[in-house]
LOLUMKOL-466246 format. One record per residue (C-alpha): residue number from 1; residue in three letters; y, x, z. Coordinates in pm, whole numbers, always signed. Each point is the difference from the previous one (the first is absolute). Example, Ala and Ser with C-alpha at 12.3 -4.5 7.8 and 13.67 -1.06 7.14 Angstrom:
<fifis>
(fifi 1,ALA,(-450,+1230,+780));
(fifi 2,SER,(+344,+137,-66));
</fifis>
This chain:
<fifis>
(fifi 1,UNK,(+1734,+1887,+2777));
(fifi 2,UNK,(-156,+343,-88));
(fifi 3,UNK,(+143,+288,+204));
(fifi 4,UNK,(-65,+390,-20));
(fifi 5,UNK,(-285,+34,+230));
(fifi 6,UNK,(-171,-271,-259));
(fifi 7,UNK,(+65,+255,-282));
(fifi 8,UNK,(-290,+278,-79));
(fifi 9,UNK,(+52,+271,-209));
(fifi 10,UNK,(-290,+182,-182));
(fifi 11,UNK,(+13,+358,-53));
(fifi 12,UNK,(-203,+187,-282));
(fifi 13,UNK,(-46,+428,-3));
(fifi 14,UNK,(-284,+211,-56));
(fifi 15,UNK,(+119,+233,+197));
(fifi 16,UNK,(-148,-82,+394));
(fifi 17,UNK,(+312,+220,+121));
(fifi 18,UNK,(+279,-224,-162));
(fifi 19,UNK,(-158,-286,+158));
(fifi 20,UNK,(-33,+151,+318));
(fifi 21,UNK,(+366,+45,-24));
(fifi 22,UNK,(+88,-298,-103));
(fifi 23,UNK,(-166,-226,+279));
(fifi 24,UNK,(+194,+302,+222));
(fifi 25,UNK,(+286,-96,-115));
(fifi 26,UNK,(-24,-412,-30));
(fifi 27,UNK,(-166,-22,+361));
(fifi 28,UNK,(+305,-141,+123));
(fifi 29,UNK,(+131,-247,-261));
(fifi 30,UNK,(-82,-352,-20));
(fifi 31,UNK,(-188,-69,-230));
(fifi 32,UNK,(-345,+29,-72));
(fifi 33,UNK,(-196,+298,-164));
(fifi 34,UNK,(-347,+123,-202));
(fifi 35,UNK,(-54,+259,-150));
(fifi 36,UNK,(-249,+73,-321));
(fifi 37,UNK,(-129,+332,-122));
(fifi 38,UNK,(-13,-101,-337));
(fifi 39,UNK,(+102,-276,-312));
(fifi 40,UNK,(-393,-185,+81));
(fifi 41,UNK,(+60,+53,+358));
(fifi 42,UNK,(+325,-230,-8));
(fifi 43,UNK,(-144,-249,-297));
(fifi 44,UNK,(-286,-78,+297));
(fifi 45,UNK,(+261,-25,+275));
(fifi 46,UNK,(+187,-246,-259));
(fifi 47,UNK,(-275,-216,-54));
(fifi 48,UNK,(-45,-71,+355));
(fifi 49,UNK,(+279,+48,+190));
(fifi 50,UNK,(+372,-153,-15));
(fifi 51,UNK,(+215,+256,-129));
(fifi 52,UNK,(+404,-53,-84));
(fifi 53,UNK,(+110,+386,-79));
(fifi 54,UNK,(-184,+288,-163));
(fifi 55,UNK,(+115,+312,+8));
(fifi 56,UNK,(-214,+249,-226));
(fifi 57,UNK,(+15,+366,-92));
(fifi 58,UNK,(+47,+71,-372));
(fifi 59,UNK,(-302,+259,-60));
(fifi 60,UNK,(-312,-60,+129));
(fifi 61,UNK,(-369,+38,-140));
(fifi 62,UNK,(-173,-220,-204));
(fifi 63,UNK,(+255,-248,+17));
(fifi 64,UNK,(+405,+52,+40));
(fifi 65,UNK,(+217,-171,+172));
(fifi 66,UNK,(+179,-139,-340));
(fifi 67,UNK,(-337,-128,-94));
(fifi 68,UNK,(-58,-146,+306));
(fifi 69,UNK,(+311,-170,+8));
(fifi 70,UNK,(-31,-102,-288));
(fifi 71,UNK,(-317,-200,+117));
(fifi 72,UNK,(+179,-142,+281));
(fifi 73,UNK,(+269,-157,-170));
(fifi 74,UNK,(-282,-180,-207));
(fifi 75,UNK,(-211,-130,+285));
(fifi 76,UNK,(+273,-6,+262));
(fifi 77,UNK,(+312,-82,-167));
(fifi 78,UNK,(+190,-95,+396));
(fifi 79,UNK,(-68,+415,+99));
(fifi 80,UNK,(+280,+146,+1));
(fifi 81,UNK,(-81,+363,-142));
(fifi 82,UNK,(+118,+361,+65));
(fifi 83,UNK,(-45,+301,-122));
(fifi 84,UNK,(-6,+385,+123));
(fifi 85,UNK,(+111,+250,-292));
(fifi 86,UNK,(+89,+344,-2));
(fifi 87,UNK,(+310,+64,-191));
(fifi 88,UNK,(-213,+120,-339));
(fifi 89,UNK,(-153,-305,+16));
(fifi 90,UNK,(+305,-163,-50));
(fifi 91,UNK,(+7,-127,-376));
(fifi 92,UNK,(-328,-227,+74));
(fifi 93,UNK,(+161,-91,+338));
(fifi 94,UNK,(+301,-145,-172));
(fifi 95,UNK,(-197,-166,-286));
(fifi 96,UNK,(-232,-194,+259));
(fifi 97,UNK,(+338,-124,+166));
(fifi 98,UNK,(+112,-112,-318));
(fifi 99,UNK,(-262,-171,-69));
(fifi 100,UNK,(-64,-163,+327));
(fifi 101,UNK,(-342,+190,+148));
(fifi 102,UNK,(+234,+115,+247));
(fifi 103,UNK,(+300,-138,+255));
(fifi 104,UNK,(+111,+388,+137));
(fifi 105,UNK,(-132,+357,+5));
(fifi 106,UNK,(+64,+252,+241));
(fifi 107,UNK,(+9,+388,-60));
(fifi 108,UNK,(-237,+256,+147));
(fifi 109,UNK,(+4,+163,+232));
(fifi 110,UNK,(+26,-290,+216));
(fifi 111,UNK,(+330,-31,+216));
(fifi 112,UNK,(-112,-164,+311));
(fifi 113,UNK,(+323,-245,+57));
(fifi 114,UNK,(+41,-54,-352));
(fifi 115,UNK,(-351,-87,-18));
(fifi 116,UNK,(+56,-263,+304));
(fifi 117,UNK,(+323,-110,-130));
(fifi 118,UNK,(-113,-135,-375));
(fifi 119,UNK,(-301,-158,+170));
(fifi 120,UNK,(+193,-191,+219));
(fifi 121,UNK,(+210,-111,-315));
(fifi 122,UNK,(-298,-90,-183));
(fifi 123,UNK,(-99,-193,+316));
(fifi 124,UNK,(+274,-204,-12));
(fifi 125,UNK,(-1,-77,-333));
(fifi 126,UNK,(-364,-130,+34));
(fifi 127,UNK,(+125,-175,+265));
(fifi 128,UNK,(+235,-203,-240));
(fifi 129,UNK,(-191,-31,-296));
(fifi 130,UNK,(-301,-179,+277));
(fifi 131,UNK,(+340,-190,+168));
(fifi 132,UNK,(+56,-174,-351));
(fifi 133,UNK,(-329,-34,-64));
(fifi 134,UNK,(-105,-202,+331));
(fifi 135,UNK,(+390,-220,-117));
(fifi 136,UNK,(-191,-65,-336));
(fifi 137,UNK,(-322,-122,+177));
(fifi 138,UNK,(+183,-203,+225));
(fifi 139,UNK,(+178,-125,-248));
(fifi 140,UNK,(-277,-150,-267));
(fifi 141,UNK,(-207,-88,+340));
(fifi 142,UNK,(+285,-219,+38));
(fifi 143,UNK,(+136,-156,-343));
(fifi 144,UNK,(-318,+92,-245));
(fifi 145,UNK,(-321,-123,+258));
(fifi 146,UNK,(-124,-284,+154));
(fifi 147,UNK,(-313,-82,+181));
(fifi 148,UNK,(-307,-138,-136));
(fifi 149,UNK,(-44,-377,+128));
(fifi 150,UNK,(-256,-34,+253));
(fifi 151,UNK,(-171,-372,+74));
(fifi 152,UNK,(-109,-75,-347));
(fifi 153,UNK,(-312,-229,-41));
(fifi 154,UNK,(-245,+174,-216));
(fifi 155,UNK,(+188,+356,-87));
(fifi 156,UNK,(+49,+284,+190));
(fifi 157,UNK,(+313,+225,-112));
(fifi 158,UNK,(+114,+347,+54));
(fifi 159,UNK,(+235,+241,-123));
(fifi 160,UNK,(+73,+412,+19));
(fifi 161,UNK,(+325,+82,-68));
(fifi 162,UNK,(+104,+380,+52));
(fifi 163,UNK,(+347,+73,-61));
(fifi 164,UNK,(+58,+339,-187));
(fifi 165,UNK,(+339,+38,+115));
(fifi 166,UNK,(+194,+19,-291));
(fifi 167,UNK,(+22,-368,-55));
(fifi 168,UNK,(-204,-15,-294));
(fifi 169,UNK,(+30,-395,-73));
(fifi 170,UNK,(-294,-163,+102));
(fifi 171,UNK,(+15,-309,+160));
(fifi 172,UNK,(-240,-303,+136));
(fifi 173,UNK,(+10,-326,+121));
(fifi 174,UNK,(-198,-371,+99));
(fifi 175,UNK,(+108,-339,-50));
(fifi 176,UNK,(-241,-219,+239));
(fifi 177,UNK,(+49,-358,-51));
(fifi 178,UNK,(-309,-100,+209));
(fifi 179,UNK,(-388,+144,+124));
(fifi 180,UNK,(-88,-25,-337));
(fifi 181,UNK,(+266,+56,-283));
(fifi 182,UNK,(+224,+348,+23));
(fifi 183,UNK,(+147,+205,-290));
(fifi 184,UNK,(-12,+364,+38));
(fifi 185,UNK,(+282,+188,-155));
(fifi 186,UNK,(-15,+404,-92));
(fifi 187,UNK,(+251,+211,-209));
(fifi 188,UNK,(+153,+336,-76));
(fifi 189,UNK,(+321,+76,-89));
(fifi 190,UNK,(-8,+279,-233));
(fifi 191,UNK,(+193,+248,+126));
(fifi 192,UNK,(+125,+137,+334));
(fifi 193,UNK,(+269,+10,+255));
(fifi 194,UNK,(+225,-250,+160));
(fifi 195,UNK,(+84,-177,-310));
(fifi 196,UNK,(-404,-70,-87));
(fifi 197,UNK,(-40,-123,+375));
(fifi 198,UNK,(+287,-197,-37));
(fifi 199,UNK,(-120,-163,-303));
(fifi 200,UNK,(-337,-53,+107));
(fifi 201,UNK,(+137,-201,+317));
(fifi 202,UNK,(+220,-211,-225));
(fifi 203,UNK,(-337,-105,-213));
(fifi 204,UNK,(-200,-74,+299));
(fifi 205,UNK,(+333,-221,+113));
(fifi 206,UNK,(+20,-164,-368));
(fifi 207,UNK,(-403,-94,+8));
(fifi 208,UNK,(+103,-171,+346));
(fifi 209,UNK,(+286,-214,-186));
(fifi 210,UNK,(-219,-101,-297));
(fifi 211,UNK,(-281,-102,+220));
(fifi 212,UNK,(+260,-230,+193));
(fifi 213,UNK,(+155,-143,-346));
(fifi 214,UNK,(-394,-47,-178));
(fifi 215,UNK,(-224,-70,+279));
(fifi 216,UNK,(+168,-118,+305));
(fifi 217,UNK,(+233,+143,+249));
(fifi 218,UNK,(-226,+273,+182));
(fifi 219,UNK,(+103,+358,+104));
(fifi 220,UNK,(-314,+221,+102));
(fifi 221,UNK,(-261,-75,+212));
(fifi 222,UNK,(+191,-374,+34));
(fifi 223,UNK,(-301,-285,-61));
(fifi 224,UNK,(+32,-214,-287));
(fifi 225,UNK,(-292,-278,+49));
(fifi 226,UNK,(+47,-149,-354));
(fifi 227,UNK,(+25,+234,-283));
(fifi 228,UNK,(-180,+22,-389));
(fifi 229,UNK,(-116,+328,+13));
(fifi 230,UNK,(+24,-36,-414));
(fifi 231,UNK,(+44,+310,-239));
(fifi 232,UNK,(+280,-166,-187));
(fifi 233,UNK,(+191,-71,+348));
(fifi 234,UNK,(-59,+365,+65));
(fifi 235,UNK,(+164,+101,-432));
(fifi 236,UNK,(+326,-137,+101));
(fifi 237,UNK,(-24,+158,+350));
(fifi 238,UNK,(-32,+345,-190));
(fifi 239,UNK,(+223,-71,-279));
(fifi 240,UNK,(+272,-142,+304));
(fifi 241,UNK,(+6,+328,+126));
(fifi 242,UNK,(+12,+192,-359));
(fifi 243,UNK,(+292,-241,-109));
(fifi 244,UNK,(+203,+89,+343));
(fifi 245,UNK,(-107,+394,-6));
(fifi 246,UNK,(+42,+61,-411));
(fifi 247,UNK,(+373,+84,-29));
(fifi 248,UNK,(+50,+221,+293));
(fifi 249,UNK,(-334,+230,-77));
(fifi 250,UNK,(+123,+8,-352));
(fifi 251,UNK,(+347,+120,+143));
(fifi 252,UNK,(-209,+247,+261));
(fifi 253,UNK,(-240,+140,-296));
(fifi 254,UNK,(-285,-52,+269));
(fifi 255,UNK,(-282,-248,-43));
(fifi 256,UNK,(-378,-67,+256));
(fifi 257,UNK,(-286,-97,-55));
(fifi 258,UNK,(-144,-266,+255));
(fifi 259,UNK,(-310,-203,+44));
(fifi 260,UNK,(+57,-385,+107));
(fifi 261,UNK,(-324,-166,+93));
(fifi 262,UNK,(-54,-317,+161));
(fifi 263,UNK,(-289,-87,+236));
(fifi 264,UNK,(-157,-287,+27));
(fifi 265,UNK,(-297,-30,+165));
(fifi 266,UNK,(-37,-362,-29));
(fifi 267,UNK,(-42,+14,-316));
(fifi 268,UNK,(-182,+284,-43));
(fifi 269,UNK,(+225,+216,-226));
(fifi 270,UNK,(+235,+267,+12));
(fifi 271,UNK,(+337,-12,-281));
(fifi 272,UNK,(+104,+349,-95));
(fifi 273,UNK,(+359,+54,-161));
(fifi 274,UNK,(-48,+380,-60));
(fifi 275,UNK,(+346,+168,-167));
(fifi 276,UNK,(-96,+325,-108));
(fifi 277,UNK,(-128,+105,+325));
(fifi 278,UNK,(-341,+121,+129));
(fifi 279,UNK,(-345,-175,-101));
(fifi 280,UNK,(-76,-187,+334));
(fifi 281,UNK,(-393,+113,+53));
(fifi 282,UNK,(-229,-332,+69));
(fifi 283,UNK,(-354,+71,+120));
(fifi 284,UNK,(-230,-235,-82));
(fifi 285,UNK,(-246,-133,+312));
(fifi 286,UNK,(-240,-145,-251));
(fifi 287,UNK,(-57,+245,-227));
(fifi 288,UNK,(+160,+310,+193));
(fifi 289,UNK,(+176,+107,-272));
(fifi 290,UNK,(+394,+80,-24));
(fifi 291,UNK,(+210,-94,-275));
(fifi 292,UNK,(+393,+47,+30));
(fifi 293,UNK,(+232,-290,-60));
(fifi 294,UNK,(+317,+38,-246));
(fifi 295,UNK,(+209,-273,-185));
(fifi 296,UNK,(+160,+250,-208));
(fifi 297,UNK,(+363,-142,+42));
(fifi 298,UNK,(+310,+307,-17));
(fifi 299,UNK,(+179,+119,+324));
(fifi 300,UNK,(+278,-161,+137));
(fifi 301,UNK,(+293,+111,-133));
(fifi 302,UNK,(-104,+141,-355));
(fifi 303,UNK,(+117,-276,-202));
(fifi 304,UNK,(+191,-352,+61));
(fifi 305,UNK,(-267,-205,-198));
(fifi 306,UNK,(-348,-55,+168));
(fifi 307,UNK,(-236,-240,-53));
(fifi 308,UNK,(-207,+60,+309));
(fifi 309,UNK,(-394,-59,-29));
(fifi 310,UNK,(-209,-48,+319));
(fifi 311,UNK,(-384,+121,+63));
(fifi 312,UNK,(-203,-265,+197));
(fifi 313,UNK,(-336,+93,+192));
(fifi 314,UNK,(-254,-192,+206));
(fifi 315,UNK,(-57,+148,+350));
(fifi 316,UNK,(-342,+50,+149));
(fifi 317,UNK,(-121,+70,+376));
(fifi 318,UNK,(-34,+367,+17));
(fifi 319,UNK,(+283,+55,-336));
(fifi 320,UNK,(+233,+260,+115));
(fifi 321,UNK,(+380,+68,-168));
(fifi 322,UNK,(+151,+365,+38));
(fifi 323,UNK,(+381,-37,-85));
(fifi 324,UNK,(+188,+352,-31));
(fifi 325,UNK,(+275,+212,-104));
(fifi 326,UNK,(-61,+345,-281));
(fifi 327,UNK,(+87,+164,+375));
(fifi 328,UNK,(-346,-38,+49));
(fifi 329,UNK,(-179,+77,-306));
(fifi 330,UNK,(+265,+257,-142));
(fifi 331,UNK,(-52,+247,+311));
(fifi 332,UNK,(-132,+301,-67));
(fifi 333,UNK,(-265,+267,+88));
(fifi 334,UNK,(+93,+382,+41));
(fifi 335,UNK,(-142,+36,-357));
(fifi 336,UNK,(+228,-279,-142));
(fifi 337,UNK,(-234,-242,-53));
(fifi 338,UNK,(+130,-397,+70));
(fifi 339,UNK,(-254,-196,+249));
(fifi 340,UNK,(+26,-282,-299));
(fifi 341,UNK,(-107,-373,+32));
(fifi 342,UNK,(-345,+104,-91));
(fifi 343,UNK,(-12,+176,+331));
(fifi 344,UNK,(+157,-279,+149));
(fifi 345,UNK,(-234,-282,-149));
(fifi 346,UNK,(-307,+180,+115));
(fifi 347,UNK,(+139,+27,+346));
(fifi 348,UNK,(+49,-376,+30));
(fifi 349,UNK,(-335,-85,-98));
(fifi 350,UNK,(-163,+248,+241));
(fifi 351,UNK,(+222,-115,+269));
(fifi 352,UNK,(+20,-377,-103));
(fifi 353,UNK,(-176,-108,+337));
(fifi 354,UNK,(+237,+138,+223));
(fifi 355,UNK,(+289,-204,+196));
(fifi 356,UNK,(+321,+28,-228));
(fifi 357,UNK,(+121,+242,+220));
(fifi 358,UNK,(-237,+227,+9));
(fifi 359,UNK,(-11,-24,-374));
(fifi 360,UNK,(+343,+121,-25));
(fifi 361,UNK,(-70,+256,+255));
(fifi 362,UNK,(-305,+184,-189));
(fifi 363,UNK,(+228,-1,-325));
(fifi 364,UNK,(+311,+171,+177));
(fifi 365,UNK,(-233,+224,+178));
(fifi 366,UNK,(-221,+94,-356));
(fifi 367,UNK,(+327,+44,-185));
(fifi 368,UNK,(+139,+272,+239));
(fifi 369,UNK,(-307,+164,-23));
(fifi 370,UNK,(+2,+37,-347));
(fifi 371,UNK,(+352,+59,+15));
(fifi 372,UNK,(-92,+313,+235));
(fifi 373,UNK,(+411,-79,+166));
(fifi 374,UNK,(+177,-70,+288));
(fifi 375,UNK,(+209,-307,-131));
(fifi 376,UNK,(-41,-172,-333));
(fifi 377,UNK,(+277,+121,-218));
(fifi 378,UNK,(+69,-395,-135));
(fifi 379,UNK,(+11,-330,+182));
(fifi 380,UNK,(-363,-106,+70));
(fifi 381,UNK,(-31,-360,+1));
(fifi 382,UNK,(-334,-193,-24));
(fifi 383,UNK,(-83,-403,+115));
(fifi 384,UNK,(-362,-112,+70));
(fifi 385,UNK,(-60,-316,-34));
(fifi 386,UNK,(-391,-107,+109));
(fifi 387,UNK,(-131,-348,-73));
(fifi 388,UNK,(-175,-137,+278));
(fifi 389,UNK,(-100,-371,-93));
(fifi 390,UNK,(+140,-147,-320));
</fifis>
């Protein structure tokens, strides 16, 4: 767990002499300090160093500290922000609390122990907000992932799965029946907390039942030597699940959208039930093209009726498969411009030669770029899937 010498505050004045003061003052606590001379000064310190607190005087040059909060908040939503504010700056202090550019403000001149004593509050509330955050991780690490099967005979499979924290609903899973038939299972549950990780486990659990009522008795990763890897086995798979989920998302008002695709390499196709969710990208080895996969069936959940249609595609050697979340293509640059499954598309067929894993890797590392963040803001979730020998 996080503790107070973990913690660094960032502190923002244009006056050298305040500074000076304050790193007088703080030399003893236990946290962590810097200290920036001005609003760029800190947006450069931001961008390349972990900060969890800034605390930033009210009127500087060029940019003040409500603007600059103001830009923090956008880019990095987890800093917890403070201002400095002489009393007749007091209206726009208050508004920017009310608003929520701002957690507390404290009064010049500076009292020294009053100073000390609302930072260690505001330490300790960071403290508990990053507590419950590393409980949520642990949590959909637990209930919402699983790994990617290893030992498959012609398909090499990884997955990136970053938790935001705020258990945002997205969820994974594989179904290997043997080295060369698996079903790969993504989702989201639209919405967040406990109740959308709840209900997110409880549809992984239900596509578990169905597959042991339609297909055979198998739990994950359990062999099942002699299956039909069909597309009308996999309908009443699907609609198994809808007909045992309907009632109680109905009665929750919540719905997700999932992608249900079955593998089969020995046959040289891929089935894709997709239900509302993201296009899955497929990169084409012979003509190295992408196009993106959708069956165009409605989310779980929206409706008690569904006549579910499958999409059916021949694998290649070299074809590559990019399942993922709107975590991924719905973050955002500083600007607020989405990263977008054209983005996305292009970086699977530049990357389409690499190992699965590193694959995932280069997209996780090109979307935080872009993003310009610390930590993605929404579940990022993405599965590679590269076709070795088909």
């Amino acid at each position: 767990m996080k503790s107070a010498s973990d913690v660094t505050i960032l502190f923002v004045d244009d006056e050298p002499d305040m500074l000076s003061s304050l790193h007088r003052f703080l030399r003893k606590e236990p946290y962590q300090t810097r200290f920036a001379g001005s609003g760029r000064e800190a947006l450069d310190i931001l961008a390349t160093q972990p900060i969890d607190i800034v605390v930033s005087d009210l009127r500087m040059p060029e940019m003040d500290g409500l603007s600059l909060l103001e830009r923090i908040k956008s880019a990095y939503p987890a800093v917890i922000r403070l201002i400095l504010s002489a009393t007749r700056d007091m209206e726009h202090t208050i508004a920017a609390i009310n608003t929520g550019e701002v957690y507390r403000f404290m009064a010049k001149p500076l009292d020294p122990e009053i100073l000390k004593g609302v930072l260690r509050d505001t330490v300790e509330y960071h403290l508990l907000i990053a507590g419950r955050r590393e409980t949520m991780v642990a949590i959909e690490k637990r209930l919402l992932q699983s790994c990617p099967p290893r030992g498959l005979c012609g398909a090499d499979i990884a997955a990136c799965m970053i938790p935001s924290g705020r258990l945002n609903g997205d969820f994974a899973d594989y179904f290997v029946y043997n080295s060369r038939q698996v079903d790969i299972l993504i989702g989201d549950v639209m919405g967040k907390g406990v109740q959308s990780a709840l209900v997110a486990a409880a549809i992984k659990h239900q596509f578990a039942k169905s597959l042991a009522v339609f297909d055979c008795h198998v739990t994950p990763r359990i062999s099942c030597p002699h299956l039909s890897h069909d597309s009308a086995r996999s309908t009443k798979i699907v609609s198994g699940v809808q007909a045992a989920c309907i009632e109680d998302l109905l009665e929750l008002e919540m719905f997700c959208t999932l992608g249900f695709a079955r593998l089969d390499l020995a046959a040289g196709r891929l089935h894709l039930f997709d239900l509302g969710h993201c296009p899955v990208i497929h990169f084409h080895a012979e003509t190295g093209d992408c196009t993106l996969l959708k069956s165009g069936n409605m989310a779980l959940g929206l409706k008690k009726e569904s006549d579910y249609q499958a999409v059916t595609v021949d694998i290649k050697t070299g074809d590559v498969f990019l399942f993922h979340t709107d975590g991924v293509t719905e973050t955002q640059s500083a600007a607020g411009e989405m990263y977008g499954v054209e983005r996305l598309a292009e970086n699977v067929r530049t990357n389409h030669h690499l190992p699965a894993a590193q694959l995932v890797d280069t997209i996780r590392t090109e979307v935080a770029v872009f993003s310009g963040r610390g930590r993605f803001s929404d579940d990022f979730t993405c599965i590679a899937v590269r076709i070795e020998s088909a």
